[in-house]
C-alpha positions as CSV (number, residue, x, y, z in Angstrom):
1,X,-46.0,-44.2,2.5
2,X,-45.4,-47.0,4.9
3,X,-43.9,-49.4,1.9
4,X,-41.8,-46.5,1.3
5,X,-40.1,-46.4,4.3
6,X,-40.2,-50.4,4.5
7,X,-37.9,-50.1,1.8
8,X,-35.6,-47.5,2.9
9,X,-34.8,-49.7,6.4
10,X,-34.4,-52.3,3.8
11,X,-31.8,-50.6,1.9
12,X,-28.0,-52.0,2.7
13,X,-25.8,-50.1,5.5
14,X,-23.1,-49.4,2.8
15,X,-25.1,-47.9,-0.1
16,X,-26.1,-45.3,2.9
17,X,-22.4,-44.7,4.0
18,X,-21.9,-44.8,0.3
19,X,-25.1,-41.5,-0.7
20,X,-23.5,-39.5,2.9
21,X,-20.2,-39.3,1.7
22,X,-21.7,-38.3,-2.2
23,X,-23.9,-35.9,-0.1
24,X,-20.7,-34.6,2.4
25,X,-18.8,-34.2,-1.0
26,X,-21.0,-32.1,-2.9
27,X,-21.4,-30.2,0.2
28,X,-17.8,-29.4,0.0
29,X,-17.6,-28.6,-3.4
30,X,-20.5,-25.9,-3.3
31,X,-19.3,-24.0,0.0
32,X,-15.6,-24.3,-1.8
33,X,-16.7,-22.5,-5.1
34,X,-18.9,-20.0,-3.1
35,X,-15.6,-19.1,-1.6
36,X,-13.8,-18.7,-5.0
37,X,-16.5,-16.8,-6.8
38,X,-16.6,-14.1,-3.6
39,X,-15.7,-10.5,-5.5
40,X,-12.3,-9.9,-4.1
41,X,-11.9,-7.0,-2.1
42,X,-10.5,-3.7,-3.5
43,X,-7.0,-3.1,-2.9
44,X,-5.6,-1.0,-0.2
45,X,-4.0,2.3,-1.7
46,X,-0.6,3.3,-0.1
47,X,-1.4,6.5,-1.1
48,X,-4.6,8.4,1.1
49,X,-6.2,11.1,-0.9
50,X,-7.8,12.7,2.2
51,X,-5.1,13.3,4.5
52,X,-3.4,15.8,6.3
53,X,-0.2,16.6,4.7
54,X,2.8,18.9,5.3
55,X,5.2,21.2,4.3
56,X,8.5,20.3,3.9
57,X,9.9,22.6,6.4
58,X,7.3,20.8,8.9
59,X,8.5,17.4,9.8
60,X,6.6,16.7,13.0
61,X,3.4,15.2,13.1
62,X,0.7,16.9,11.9
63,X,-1.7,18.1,15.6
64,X,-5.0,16.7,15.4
65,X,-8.0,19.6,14.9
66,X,-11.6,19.5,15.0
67,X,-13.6,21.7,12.9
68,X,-13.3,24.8,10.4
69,X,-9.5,25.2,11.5
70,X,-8.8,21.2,10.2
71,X,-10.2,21.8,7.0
72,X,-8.2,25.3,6.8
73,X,-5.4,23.6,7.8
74,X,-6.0,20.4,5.5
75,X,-6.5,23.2,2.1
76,X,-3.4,25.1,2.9
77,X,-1.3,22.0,3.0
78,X,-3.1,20.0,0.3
79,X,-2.5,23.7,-1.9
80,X,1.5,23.2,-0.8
81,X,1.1,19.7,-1.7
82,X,-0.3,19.5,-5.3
83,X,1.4,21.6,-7.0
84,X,4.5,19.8,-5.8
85,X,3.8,16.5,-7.0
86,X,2.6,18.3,-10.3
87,X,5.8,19.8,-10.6
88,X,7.5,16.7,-10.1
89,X,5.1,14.2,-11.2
90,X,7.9,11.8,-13.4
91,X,10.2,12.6,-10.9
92,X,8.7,11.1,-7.4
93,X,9.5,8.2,-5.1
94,X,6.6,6.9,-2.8
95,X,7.5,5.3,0.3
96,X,4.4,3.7,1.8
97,X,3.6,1.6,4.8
98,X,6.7,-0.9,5.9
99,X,8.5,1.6,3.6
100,X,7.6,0.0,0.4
101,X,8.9,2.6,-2.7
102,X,7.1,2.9,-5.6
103,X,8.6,3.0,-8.3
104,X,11.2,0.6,-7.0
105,X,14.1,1.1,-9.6
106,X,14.5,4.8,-11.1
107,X,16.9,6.7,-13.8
108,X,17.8,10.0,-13.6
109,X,20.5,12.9,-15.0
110,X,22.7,14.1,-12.7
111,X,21.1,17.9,-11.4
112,X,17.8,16.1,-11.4
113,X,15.6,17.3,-8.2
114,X,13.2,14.6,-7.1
115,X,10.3,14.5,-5.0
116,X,10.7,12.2,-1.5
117,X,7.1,11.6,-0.6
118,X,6.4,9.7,2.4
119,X,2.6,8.3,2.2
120,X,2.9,6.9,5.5
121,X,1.3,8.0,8.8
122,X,4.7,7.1,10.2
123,X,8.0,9.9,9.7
124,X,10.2,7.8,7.6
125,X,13.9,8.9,7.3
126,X,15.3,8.1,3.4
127,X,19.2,7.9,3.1
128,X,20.6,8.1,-0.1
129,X,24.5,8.1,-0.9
130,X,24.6,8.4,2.1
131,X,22.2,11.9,2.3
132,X,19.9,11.5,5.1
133,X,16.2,13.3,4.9
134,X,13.5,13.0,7.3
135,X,10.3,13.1,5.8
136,X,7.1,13.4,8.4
137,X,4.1,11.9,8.5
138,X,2.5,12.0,5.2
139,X,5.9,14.9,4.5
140,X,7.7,14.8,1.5
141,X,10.8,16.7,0.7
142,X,13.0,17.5,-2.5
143,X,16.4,15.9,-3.3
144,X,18.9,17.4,-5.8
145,X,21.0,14.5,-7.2
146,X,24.6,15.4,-7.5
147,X,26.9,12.2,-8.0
148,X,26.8,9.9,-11.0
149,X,25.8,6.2,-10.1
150,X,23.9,3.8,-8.2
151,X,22.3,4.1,-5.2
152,X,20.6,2.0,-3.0
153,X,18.1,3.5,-0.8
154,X,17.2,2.7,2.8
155,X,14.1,4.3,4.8
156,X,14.1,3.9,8.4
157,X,15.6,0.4,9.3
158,X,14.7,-1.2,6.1
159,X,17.6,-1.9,3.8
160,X,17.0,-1.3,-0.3
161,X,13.9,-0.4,-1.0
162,X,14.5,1.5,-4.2
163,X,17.1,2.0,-6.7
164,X,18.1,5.5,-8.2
165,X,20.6,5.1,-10.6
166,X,22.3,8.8,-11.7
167,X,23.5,9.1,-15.0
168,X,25.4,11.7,-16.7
């Protein structure tokens, strides 16, 4: 044991400097590739599927309650709710959080009603040709469209978030 350590206090300063850095790099690499193999997190939905949602004649925010009235409340809005985006299912524009729409560019006939549907827990006010609608937290609201052409629509201060284009 004693030779063995003779010979390591033996061994050249730079073939030590030389094994630490081979060491430091292999270091590197494995805490790197632990890092890339991690499972990535699941994305953030804009839409909630448990969430208090209202009519469209309500467009304040919806009053916090506790208890059996909550879920009452939650099952006569969600039964409000459901049958509406079933009814227009291919005919919906999502605004999320910061407003994002989903699907950004859309293609109607003019007469077509669409379903506003804010996903937010923020009221979000949609214009559209000019049209304003205020949808409230988690509201959503239906939109006859009228006028033949291209519209660019704006929710609360953000400019252009979707296109509807209205065709004859």
């Amino acid at each position: 044991m004693k030779s063995l350590i003779q010979k390591l206090k033996n061994v050249p300063k730079n073939i030590w400097l030389l094994i630490g850095a081979v060491a430091a790099v292999v270091i590197v690499v494995l805490v790197v590739r632990a890092f890339m193999h991690r499972r990535p997190e699941a994305p953030v939905a804009d839409v909630v599927p448990d969430v208090q949602i209202q009519n469209p004649d309500q467009q304040t925010a919806p009053v916090v309650m506790h208890g059996r009235r909550r879920r009452h409340a939650d099952a006569v809005a969600m039964a409000a709710y459901t049958p509406t985006v079933e009814q227009y299912f291919n005919n919906r524009i999502q605004f999320g959080n910061a407003c994002q729409a989903m699907p950004t560019t859309s293609t109607y006939k003019v007469g077509t009603d669409i379903l506003l549907d804010n996903r937010s827990a923020d009221a979000a006010t949609i214009v559209i040709g000019g049209q304003t609608y205020k949808l409230g937290s988690y509201g959503f609201q239906v939109a006859h469209l009228t006028t033949e052409g291209t519209f660019l629509v704006d929710c609360n201060n953000q400019q252009n978030v979707t296109t509807i284009v209205v065709q004859k």
